[in-house]
N, CA, C and O of each residue as an XYZ file, in Angstrom:
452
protein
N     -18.648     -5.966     -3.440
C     -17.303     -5.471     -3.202
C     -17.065     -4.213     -4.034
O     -17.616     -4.065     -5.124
N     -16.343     -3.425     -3.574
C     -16.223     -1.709     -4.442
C     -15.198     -2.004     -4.801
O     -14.379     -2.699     -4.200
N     -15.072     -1.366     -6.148
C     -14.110     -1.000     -7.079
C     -12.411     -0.348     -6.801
O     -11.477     -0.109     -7.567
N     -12.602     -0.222     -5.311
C     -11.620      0.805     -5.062
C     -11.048     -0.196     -3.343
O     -11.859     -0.444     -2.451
N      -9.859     -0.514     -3.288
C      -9.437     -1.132     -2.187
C      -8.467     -0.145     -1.873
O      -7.978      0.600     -2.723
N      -8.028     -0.120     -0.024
C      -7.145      0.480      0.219
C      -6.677     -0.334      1.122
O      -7.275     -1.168      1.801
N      -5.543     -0.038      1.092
C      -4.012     -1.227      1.795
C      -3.831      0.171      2.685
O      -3.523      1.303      2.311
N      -4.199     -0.444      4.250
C      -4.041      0.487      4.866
C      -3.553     -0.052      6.885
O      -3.755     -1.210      7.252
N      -3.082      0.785      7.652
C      -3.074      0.406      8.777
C      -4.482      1.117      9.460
O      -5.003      2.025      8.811
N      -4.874      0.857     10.291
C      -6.240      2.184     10.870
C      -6.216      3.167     11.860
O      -6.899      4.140     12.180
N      -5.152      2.566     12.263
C      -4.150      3.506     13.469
C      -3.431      4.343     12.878
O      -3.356      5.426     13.459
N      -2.649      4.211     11.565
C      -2.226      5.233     10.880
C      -2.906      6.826     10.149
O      -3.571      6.743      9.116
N      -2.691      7.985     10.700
C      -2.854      9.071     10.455
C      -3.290      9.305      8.699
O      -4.356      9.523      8.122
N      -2.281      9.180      8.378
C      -2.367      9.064      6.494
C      -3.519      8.601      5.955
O      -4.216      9.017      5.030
N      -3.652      7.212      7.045
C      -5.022      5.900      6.128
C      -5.964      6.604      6.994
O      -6.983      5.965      7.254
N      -5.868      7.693      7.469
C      -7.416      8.166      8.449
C      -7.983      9.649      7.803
O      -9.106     10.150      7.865
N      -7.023     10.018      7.311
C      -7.188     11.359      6.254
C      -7.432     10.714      4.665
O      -8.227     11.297      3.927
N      -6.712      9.492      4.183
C      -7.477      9.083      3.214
C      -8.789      8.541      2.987
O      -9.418      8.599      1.930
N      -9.261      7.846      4.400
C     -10.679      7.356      4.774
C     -11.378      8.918      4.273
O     -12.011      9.179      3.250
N     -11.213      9.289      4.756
C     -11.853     10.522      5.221
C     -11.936     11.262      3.849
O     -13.072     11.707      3.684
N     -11.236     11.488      2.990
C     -11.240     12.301      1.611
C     -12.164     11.089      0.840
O     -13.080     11.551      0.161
N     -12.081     10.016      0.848
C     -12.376      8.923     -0.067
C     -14.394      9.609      0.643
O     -15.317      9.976     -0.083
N     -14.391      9.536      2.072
C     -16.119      9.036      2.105
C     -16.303     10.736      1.619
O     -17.366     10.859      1.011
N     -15.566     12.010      1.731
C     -16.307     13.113      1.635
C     -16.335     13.232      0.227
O     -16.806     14.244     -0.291
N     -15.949     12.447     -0.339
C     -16.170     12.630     -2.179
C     -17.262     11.415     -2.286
O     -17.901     11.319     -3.334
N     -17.465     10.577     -1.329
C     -18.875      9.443     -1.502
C     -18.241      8.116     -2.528
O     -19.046      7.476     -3.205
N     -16.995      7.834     -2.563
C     -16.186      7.117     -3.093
C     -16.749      5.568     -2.078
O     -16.929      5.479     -0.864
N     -16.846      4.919     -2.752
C     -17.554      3.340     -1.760
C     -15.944      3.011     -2.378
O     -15.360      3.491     -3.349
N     -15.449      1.823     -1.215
C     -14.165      1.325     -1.170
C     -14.449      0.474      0.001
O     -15.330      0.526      0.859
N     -13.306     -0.445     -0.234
C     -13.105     -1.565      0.805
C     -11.668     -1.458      1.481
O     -10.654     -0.976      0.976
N     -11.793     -1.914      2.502
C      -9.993     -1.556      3.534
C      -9.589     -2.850      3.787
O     -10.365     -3.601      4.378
N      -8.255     -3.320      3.357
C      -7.270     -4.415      3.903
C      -6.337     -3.867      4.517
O      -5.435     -3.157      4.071
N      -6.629     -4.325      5.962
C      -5.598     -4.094      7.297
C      -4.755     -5.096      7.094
O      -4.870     -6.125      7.760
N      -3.452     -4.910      5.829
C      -2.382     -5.704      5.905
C      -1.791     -6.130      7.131
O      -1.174     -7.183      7.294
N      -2.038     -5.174      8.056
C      -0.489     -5.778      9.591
C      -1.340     -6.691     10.146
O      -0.863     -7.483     10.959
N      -3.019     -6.768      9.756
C      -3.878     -7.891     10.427
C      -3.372     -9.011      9.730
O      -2.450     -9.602     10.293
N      -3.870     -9.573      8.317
C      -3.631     -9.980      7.541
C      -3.124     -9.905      6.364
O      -3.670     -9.716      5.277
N      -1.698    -10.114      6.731
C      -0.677     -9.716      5.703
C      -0.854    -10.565      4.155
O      -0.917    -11.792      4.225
N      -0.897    -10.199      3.384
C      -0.667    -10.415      1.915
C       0.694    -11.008      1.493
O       1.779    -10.461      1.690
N       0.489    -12.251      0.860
C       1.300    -13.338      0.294
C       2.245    -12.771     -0.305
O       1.975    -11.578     -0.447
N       3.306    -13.063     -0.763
C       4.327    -12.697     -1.525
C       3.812    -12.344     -2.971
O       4.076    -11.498     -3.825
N       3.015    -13.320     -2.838
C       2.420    -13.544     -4.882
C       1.111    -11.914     -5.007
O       1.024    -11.094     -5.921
N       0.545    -11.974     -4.088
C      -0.116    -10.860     -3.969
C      -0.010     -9.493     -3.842
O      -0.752     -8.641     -4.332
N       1.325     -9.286     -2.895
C       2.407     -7.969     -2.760
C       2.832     -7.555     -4.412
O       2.543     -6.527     -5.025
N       3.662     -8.811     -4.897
C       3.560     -8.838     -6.330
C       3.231     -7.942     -7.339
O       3.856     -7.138     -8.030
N       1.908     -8.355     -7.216
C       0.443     -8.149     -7.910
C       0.199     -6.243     -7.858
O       0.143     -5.313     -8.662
N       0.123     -6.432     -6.565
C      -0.049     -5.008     -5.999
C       1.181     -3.988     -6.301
O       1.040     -2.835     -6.709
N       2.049     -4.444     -6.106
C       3.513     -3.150     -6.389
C       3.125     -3.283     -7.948
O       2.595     -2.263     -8.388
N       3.300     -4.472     -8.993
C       3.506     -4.175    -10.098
C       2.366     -2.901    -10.905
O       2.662     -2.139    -11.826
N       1.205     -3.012    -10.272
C       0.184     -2.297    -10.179
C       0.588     -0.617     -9.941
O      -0.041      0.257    -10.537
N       1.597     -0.329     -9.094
C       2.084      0.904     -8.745
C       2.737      1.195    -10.213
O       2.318      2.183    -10.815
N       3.510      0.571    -10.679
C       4.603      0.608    -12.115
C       5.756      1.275    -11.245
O       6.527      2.080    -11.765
N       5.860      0.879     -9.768
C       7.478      1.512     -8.916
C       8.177     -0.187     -8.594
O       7.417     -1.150     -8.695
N       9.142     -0.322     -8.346
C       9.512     -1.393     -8.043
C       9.433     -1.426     -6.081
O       9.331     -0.444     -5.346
N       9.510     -2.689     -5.732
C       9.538     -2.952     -4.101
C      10.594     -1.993     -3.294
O      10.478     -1.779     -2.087
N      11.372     -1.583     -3.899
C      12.213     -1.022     -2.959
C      11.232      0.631     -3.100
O      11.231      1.206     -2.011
N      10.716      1.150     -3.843
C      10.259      2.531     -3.377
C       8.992      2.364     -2.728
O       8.271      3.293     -2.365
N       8.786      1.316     -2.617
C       7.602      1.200     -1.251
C       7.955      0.708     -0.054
O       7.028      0.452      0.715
N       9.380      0.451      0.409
C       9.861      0.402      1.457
C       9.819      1.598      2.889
O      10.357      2.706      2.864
N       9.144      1.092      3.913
C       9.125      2.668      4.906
C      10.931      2.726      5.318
O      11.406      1.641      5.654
N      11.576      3.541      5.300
C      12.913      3.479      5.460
C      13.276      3.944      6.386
O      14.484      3.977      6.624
N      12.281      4.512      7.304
C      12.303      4.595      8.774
C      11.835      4.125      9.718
O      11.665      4.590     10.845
N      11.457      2.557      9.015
C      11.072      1.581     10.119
C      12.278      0.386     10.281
O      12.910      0.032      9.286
N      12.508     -0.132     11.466
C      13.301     -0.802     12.111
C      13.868     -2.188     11.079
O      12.985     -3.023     10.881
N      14.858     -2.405     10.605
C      15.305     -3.320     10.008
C      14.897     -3.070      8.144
O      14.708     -3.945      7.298
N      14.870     -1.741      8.003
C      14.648     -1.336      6.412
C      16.235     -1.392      5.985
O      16.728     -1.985      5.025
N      16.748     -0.763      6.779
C      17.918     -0.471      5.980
C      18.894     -1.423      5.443
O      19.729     -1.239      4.558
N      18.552     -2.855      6.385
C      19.455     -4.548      6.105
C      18.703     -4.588      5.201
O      19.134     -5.624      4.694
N      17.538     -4.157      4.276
C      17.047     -5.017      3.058
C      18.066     -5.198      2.041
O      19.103     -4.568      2.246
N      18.024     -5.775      1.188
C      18.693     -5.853     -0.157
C      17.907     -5.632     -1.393
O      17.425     -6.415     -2.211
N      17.918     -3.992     -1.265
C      16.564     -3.224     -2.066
C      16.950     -3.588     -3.562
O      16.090     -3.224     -4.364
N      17.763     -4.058     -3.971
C      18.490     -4.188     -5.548
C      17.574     -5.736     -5.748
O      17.206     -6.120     -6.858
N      17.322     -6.451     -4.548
C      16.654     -7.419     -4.681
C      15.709     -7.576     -4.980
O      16.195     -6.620     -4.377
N      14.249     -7.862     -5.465
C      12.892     -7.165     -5.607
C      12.229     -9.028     -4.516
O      11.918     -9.175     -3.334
N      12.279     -9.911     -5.542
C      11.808    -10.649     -4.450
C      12.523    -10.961     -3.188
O      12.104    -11.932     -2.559
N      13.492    -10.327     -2.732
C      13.983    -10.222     -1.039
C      13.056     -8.977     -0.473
O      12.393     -9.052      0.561
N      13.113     -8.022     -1.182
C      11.978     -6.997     -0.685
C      10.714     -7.251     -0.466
O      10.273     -6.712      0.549
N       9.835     -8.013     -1.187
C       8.392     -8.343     -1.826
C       8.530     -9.492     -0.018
O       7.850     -9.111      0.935
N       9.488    -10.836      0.146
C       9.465    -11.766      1.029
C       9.462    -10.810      2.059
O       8.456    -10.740      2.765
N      10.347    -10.113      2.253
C      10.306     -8.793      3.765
C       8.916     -7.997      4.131
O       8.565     -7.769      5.289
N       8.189     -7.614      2.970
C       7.014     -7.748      2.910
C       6.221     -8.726      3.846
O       5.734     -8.518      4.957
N       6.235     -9.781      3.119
C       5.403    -10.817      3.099
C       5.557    -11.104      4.970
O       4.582    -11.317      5.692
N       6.962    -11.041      5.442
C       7.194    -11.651      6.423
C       6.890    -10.640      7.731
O       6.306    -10.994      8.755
N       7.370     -9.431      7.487
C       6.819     -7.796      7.970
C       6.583     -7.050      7.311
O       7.317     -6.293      6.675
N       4.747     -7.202      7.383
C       4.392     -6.216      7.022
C       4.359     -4.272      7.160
O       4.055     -3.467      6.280
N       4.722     -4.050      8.360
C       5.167     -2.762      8.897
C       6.054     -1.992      7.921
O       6.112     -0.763      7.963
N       6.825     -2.804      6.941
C       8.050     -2.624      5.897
C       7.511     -2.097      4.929
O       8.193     -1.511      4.088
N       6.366     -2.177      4.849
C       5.209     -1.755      3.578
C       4.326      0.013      3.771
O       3.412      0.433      4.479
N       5.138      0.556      2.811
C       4.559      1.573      2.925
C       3.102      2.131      2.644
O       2.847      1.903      1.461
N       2.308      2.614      3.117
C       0.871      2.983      3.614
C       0.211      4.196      3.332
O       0.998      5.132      3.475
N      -0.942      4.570      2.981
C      -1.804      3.795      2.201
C      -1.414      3.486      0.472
O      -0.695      4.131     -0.291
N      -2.258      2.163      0.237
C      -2.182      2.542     -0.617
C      -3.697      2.444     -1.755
O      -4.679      2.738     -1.073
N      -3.991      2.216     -2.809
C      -5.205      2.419     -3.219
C      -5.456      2.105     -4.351
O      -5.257      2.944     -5.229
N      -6.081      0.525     -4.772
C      -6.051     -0.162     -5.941
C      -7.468      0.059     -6.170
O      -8.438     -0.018     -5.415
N      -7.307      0.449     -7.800
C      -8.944      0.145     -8.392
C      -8.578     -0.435     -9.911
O      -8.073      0.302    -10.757
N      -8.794     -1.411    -10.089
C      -8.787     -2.191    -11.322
C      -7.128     -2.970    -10.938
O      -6.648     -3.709    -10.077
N      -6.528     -1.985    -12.651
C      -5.117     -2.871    -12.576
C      -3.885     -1.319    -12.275
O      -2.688     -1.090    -12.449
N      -5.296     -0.462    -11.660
C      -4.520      0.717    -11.385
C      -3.495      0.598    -10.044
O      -3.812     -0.427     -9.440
N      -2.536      1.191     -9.465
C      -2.869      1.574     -7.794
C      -1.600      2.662     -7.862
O      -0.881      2.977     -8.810
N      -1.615      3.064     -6.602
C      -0.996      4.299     -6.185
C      -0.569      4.206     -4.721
O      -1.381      3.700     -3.946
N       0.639      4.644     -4.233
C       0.642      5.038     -2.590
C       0.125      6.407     -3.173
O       0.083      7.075     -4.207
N      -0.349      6.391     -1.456
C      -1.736      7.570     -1.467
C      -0.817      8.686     -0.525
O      -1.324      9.261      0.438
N       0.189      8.839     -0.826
C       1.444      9.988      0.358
C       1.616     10.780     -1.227
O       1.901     10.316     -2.331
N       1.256     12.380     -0.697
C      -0.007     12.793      0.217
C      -1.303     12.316     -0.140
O      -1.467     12.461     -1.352
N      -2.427     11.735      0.504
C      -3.620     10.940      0.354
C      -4.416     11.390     -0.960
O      -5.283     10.753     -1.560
N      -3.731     13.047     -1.339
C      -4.444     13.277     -2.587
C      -4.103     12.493     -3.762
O      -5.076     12.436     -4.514
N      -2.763     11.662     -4.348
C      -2.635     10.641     -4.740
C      -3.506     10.365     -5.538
O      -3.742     10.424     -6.745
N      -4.206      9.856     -4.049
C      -5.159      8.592     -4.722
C      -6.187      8.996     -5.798
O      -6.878      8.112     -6.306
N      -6.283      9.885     -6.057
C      -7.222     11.259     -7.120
C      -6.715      9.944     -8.496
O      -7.535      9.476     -9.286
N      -5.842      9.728     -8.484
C      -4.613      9.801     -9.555
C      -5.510      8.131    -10.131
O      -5.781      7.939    -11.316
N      -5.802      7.228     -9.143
C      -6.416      6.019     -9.948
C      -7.815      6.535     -9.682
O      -8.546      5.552     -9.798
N      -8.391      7.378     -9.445
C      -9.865      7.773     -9.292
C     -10.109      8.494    -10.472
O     -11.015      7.874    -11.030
N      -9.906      9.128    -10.921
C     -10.414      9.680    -11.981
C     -10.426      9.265    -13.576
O     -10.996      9.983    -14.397
């Protein structure tokens, strides 16, 4: 397993330009297609606290039913998560106890180096 995971959709543009910067630097990484298999509440968790942003700035706020969240909430956000994943903003890019959203994909430089 590589050192470097990305939380990504594959249909998404962003996670196809980050594929793409990650193999032309020869970066080995592994991809979790959250909207396949969405990630537990306890795991979302794990992963935002990892950002050091709270759940509400990883909210997409131009996807359908963002705006009813109760972003002041963190585990109502993290469960909205859990329950739609689409709510989860993309890519993103854990290596250790690092991670980062990867918008713009150069970002991800940021736990790579």
């Amino acid at each position: 397993m590589a050192d470097v995971v990305v939380y990504e959709k594959r249909t998404c543009t962003t996670c196809r330009k980050l594929a793409q910067l990650l193999e032309e630097r020869g970066i080995d990484f592994d991809r979790v297609e959250y909207h396949v298999e969405p990630l537990s509440r306890d795991e979302l968790r794990a992963l935002v606290a990892k950002t050091g942003a709270r759940p509400r700035d990883l909210v997409r706020a131009r996807e359908p039913g963002a705006q009813d969240l109760p972003l002041d909430d963190d585990e109502a956000v993290l469960e909205a998560f859990a329950q739609r994943p689409a709510l989860l903003q993309r890519p993103i890019v854990e290596r250790g106890e690092r991670a980062v959203l990867a918008r713009p994909v150069e970002r991800a430089l940021d736990v790579l180096g």
